[in-house]
BARO-227714 format. One line per field, with one value per residue: residue number from 1; residue in one letter; chain; x, y negated, z of N, C-alpha, C, O in turn. Coordinates in Angstrom, 1 decimal. Each point is the difference from the previous one (the first is absolute). Example, Ala and Ser with C-alpha at 12.3 -4.5 7.8 and 13.67 -1.06 7.14 Angstrom:
! residues 2
nr <- [1	2]
rest <- [A	S]
kette <- [A	A]
n.X <- [13.2	-1.4]
n.Y <- [5.7	-1.1]
n.Z <- [7.8	-1.4]
ca.X <- [-0.9	0.9]
ca.Y <- [-1.2	-1.1]
ca.Z <- [0.0	0.0]
c.X <- [0.9	-0.8]
c.Y <- [-1.2	-1.1]
c.Z <- [0.0	0.8]
o.X <- [1.0	0.5]
o.Y <- [0.0	-1.1]
o.Z <- [0.7	0.1]
//
This chain:
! residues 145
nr <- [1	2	3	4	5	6	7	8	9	10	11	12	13	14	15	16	17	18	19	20	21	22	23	24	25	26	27	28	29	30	31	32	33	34	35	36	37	38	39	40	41	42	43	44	45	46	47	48	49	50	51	52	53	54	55	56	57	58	59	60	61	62	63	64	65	66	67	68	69	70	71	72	73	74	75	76	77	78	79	80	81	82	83	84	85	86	87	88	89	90	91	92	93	94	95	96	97	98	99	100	101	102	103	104	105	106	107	108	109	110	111	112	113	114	115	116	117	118	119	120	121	122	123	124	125	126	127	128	129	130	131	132	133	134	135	136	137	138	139	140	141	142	143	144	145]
rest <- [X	X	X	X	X	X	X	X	X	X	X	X	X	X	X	X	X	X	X	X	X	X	X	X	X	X	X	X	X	X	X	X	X	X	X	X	X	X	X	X	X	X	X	X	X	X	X	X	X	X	X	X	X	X	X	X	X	X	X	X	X	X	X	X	X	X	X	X	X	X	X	X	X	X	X	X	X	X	X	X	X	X	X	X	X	X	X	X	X	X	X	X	X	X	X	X	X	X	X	X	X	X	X	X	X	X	X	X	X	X	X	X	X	X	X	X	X	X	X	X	X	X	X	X	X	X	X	X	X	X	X	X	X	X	X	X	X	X	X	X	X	X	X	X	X]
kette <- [A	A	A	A	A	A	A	A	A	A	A	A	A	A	A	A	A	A	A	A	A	A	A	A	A	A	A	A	A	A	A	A	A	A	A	A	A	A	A	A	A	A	A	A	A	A	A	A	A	A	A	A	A	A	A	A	A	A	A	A	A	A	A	A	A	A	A	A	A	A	A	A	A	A	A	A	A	A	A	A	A	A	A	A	A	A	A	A	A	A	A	A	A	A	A	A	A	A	A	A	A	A	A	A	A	A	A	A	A	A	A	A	A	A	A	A	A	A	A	A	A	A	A	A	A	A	A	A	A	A	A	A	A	A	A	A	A	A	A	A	A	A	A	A	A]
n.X <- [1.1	-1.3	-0.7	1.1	1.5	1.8	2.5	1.0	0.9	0.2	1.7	-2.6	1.8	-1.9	1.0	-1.7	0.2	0.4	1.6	1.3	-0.2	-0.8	-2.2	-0.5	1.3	-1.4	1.4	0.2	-1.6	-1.4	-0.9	-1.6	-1.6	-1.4	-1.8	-2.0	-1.4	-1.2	-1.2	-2.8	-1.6	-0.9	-1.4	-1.3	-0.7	-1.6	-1.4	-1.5	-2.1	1.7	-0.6	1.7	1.8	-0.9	-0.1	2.0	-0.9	-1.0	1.3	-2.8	0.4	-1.3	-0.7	1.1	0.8	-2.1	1.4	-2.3	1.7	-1.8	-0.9	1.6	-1.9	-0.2	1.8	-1.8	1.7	-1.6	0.5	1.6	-1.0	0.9	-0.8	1.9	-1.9	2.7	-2.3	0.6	1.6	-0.9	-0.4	-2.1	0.0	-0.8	-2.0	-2.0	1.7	-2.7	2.3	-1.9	1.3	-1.8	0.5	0.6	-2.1	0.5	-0.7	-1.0	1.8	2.2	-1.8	2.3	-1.2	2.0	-1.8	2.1	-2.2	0.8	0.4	-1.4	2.0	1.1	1.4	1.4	1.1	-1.1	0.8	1.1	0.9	0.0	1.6	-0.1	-1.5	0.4	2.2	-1.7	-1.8	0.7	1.3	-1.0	-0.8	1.4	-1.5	-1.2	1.2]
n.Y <- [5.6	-1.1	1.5	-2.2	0.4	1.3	-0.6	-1.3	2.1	-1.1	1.8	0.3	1.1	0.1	1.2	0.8	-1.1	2.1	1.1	0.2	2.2	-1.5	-0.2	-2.3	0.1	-1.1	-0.4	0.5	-0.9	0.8	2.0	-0.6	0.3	1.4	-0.2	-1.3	0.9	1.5	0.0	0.0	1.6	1.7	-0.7	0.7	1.2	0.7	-0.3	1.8	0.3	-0.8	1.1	0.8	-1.0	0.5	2.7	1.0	-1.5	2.1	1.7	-1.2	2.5	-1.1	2.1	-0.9	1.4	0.0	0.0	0.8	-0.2	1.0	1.1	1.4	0.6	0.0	1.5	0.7	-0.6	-1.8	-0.9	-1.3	-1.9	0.9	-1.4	-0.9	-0.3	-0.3	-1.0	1.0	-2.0	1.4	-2.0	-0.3	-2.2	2.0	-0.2	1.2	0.4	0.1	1.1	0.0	1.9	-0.4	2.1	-1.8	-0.2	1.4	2.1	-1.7	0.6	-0.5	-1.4	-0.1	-2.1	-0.9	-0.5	0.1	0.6	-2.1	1.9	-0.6	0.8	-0.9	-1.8	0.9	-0.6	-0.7	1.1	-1.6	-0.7	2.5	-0.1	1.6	0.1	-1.3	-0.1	0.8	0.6	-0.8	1.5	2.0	0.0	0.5	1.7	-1.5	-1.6]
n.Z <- [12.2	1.3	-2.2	0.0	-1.6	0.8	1.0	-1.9	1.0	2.3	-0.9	0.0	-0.9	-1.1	1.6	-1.9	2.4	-0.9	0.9	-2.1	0.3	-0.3	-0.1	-0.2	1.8	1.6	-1.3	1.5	-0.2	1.0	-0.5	-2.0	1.2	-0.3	-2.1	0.0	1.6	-1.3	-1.5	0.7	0.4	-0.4	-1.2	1.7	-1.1	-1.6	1.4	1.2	-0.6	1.7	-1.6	-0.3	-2.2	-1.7	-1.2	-0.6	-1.9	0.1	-1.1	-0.1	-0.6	0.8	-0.4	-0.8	-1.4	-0.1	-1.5	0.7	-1.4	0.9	-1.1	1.1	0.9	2.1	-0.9	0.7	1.4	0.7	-2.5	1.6	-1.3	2.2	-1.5	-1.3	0.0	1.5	1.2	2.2	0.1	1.2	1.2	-0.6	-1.7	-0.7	-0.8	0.6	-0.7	0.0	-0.6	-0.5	0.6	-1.5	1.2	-0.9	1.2	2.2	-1.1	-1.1	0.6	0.9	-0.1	1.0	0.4	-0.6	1.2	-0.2	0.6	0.5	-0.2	1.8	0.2	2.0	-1.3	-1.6	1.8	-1.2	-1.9	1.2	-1.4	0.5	1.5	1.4	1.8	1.7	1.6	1.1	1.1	2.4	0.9	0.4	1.8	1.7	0.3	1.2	1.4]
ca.X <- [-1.0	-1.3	0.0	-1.0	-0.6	-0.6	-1.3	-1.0	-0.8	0.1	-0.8	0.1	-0.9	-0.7	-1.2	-1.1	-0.2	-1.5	-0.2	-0.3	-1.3	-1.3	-0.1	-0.1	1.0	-0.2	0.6	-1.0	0.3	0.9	1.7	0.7	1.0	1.2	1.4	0.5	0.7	1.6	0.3	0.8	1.3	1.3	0.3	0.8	1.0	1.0	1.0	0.8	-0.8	0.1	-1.3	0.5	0.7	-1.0	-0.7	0.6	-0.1	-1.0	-0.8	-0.4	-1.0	-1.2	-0.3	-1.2	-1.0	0.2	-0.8	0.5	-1.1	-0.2	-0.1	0.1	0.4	1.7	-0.7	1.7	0.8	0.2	1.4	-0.4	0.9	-0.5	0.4	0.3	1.0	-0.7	-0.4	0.0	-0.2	-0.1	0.7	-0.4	-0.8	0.0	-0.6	0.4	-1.0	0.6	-1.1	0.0	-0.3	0.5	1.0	0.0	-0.7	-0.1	-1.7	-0.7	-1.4	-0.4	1.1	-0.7	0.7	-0.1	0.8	0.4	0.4	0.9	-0.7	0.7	-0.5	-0.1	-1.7	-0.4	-0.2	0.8	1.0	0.9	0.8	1.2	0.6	0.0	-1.1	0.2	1.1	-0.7	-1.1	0.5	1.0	-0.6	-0.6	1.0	0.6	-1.3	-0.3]
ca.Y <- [-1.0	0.6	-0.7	-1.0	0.3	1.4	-0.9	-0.9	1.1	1.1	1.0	1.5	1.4	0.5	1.0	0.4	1.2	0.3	-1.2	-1.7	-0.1	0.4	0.8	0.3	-0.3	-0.9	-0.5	-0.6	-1.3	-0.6	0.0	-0.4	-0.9	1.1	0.1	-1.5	-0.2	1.1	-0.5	-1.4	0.5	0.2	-1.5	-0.8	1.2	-0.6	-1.8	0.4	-0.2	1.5	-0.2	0.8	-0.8	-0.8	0.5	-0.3	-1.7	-0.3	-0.5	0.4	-0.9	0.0	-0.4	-1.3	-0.2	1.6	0.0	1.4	0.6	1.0	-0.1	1.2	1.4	1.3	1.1	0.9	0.3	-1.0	-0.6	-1.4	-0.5	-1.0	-0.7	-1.2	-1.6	-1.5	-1.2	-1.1	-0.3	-1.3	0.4	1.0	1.1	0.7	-0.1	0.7	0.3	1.5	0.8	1.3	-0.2	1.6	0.0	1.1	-0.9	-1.6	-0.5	-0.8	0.5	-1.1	-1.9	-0.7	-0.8	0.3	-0.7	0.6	-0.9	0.2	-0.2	0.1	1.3	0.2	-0.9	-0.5	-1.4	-0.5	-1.0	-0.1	1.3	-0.1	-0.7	0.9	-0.3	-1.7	-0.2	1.3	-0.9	-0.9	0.8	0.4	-1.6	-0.6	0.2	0.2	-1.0]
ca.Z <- [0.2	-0.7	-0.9	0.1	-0.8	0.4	1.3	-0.2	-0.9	0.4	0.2	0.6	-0.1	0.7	-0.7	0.5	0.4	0.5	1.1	-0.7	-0.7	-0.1	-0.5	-1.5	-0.3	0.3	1.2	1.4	0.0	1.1	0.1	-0.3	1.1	0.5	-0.8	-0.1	1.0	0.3	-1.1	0.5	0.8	-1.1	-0.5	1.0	0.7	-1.9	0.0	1.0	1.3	0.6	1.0	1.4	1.2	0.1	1.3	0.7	0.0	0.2	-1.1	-0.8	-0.9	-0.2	-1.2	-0.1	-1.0	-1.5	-1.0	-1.0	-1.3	-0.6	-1.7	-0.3	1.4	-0.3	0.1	0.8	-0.6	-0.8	0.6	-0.2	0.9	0.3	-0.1	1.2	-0.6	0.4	-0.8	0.4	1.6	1.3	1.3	0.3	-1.1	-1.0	-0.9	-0.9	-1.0	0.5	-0.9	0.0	-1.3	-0.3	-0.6	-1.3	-1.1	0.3	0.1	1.3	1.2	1.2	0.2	0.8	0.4	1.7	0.9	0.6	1.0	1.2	1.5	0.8	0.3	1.1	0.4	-1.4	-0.1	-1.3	0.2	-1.5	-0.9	0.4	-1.7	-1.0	-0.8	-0.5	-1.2	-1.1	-0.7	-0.9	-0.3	-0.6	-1.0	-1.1	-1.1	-1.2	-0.9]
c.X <- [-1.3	-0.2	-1.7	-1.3	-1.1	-1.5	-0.9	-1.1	-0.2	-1.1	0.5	-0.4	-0.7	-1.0	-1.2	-0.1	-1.8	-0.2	-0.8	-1.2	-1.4	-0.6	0.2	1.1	0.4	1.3	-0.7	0.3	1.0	1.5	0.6	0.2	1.4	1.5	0.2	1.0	1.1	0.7	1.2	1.4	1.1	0.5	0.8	0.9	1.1	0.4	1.3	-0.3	-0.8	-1.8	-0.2	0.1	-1.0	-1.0	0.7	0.5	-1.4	-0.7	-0.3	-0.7	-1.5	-0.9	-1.4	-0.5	0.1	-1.3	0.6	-1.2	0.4	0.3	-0.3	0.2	1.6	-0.8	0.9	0.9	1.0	1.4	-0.4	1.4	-0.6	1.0	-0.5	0.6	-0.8	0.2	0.0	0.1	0.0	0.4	-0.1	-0.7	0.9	-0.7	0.7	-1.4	0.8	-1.1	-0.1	0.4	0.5	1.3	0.4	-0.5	0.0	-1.3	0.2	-1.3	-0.6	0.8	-0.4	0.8	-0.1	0.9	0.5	1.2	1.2	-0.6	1.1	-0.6	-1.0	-1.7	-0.5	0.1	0.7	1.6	1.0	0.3	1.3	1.1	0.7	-1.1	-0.1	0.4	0.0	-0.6	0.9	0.8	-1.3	-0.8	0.9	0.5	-0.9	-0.3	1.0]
c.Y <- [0.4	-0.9	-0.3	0.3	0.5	-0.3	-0.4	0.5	1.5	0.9	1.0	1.0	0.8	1.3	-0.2	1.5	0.5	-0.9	-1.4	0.1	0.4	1.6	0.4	-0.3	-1.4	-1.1	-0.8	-1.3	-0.5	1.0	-1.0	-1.4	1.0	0.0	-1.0	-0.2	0.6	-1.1	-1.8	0.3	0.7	-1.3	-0.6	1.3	-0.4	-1.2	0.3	-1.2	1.3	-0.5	1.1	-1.1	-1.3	-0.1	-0.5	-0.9	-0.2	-0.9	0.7	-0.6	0.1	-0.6	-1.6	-0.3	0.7	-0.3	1.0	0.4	1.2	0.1	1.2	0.9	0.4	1.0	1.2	0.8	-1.1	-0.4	-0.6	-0.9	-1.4	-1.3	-0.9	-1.4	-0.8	-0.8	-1.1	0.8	-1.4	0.1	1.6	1.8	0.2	0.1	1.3	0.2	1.8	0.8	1.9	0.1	1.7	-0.3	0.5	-1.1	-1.1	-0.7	-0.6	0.6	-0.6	-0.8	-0.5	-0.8	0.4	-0.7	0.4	-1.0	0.8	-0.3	0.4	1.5	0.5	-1.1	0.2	-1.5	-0.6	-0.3	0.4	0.8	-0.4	-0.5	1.2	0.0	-0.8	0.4	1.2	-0.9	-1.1	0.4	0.3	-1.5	-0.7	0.8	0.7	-1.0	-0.2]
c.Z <- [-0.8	-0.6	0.5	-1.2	0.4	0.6	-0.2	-1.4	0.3	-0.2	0.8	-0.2	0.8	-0.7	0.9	0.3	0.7	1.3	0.0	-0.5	0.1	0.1	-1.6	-0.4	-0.5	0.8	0.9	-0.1	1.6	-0.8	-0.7	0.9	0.8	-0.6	0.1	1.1	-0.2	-1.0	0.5	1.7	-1.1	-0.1	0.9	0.5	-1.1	0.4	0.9	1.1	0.9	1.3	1.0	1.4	0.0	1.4	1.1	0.9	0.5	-1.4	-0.8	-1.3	-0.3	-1.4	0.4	-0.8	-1.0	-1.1	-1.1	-1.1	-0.5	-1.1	-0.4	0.3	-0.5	0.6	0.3	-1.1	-1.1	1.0	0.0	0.3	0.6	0.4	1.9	-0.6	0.6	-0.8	0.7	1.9	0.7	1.1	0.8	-0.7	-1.2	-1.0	-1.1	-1.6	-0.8	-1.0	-0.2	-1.4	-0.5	-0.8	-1.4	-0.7	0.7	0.4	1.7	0.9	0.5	0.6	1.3	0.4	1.6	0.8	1.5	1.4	1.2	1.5	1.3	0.1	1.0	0.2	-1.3	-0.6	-1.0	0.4	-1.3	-0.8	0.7	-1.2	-0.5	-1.4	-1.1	-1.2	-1.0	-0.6	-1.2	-1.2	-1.5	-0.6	-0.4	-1.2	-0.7	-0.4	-0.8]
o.X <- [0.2	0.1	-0.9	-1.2	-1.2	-1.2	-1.0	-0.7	-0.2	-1.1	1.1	-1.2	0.7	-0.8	0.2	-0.1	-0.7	-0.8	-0.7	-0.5	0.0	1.0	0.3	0.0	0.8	-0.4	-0.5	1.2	1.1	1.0	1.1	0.9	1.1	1.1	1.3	1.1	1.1	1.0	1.1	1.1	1.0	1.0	1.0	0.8	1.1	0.9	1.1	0.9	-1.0	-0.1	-1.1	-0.5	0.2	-0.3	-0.7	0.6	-0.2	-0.7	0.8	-0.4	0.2	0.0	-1.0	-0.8	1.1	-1.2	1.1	-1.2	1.1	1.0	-1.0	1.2	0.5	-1.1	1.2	-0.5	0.9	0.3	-1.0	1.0	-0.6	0.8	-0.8	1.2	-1.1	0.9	-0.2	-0.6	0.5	0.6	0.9	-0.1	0.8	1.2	1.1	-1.2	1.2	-1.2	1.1	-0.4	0.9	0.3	-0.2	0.7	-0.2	-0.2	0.5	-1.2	-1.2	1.2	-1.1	1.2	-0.8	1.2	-0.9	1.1	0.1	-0.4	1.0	-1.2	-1.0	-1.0	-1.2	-0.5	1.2	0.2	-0.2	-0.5	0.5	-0.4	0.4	0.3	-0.1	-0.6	0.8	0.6	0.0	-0.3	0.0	0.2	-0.1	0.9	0.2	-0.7	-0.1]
o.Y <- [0.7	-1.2	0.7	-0.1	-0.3	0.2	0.3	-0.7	1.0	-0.3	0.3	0.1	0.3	-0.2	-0.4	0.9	-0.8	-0.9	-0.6	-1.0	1.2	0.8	1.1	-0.2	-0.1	-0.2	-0.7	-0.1	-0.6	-0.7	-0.3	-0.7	-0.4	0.0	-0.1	-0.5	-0.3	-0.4	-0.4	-0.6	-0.8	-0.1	-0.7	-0.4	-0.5	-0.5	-0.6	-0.5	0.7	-0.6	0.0	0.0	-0.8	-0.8	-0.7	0.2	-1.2	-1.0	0.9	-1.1	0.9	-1.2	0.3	-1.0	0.4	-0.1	0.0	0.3	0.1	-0.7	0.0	0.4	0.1	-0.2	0.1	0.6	0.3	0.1	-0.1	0.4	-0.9	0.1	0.1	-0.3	-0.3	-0.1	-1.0	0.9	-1.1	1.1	0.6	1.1	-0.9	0.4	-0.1	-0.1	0.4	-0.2	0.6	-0.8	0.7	-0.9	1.2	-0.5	-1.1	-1.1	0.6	-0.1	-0.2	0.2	-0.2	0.5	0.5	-0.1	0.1	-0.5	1.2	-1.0	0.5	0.1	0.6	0.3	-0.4	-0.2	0.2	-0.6	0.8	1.0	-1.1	-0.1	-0.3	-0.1	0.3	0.2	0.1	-0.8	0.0	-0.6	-1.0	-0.4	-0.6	-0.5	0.9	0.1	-0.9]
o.Z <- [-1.0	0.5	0.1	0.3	-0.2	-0.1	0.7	-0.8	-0.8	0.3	0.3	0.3	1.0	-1.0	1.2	-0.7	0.6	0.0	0.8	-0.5	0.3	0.0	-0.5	-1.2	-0.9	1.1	-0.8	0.1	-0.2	-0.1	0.5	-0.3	0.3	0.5	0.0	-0.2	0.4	0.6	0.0	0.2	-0.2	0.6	-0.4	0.9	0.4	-0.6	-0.1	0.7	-0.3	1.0	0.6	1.1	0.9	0.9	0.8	1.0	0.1	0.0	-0.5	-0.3	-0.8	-0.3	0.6	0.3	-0.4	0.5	-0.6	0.3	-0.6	0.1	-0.8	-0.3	-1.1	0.6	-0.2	-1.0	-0.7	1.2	-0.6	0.7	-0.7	0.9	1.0	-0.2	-0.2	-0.9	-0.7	0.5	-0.3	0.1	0.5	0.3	-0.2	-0.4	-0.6	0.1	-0.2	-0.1	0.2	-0.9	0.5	-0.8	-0.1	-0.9	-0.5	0.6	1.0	0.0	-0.1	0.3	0.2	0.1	0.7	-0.2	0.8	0.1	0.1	0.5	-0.3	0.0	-0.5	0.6	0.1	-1.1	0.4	1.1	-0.9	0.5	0.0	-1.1	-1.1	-1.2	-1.1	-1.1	-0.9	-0.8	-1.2	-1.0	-0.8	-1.1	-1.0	-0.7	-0.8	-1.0	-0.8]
//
């Protein structure tokens, strides 16, 4: 069984590769939404929620709202770990709050809340968290309070 702990503090390792960067060796602002998403998929792959078969139910997920602060370039060749902890869901949504963080000191790069909606695959149109989902969600807020 996966320790819930975990879950509800998840990180991920990630190096900066030349790819992720600028000319000046810069990471580009859109990757770190790149690693947030690898970060919040790891997270649901680690509850042993399988989104293959989601596809396959004709269900998706779609980000709906993002607020993100900068703080401090990563730069290539920099480790990082990028965190995933939900803070909160609803019939349809998710709520993650999500951070970059260099590895070693931990320094804060960059923070973004993010909300992460369920949709019908095929029209986009809202609908439930399937109850795999659910009882993750639930499973993790019951044991952070």
């Amino acid at each position: 069984m996966t320790d819930q702990h975990s879950l509800a503090q998840f990180r991920l390792p990630v190096r900066v590769y030349i790819e992720d960067t600028d000319a000046g060796g810069i990471v580009f602002h859109a990757k770190y939404l790149h690693y947030m998403e690898r970060a919040r998929t790891e997270w649901v792959r680690t509850g042993g929620v399988g989104l293959r078969a989601g596809l396959t139910d004709n269900i998706s997920y779609v980000v709906q709202r993002l607020n993100i602060h900068y703080a401090v370039p990563a730069k290539l060749d920099d480790q990082l770990l990028i965190t995933a902890e939900p803070t909160g869901f609803g019939r349809v949504w998710m709520d993650f709050r999500q951070r970059v963080l260099r590895a070693g000191d931990e320094r804060e790069l960059a923070s973004a809340d993010v909300r992460v909606a369920c949709v019908v695959l095929d029209s986009g149109r809202p609908r439930r968290l399937p109850d795999t989902m659910r009882e993750l969600l639930e499973r993790v807020h019951d044991n952070q309070l």
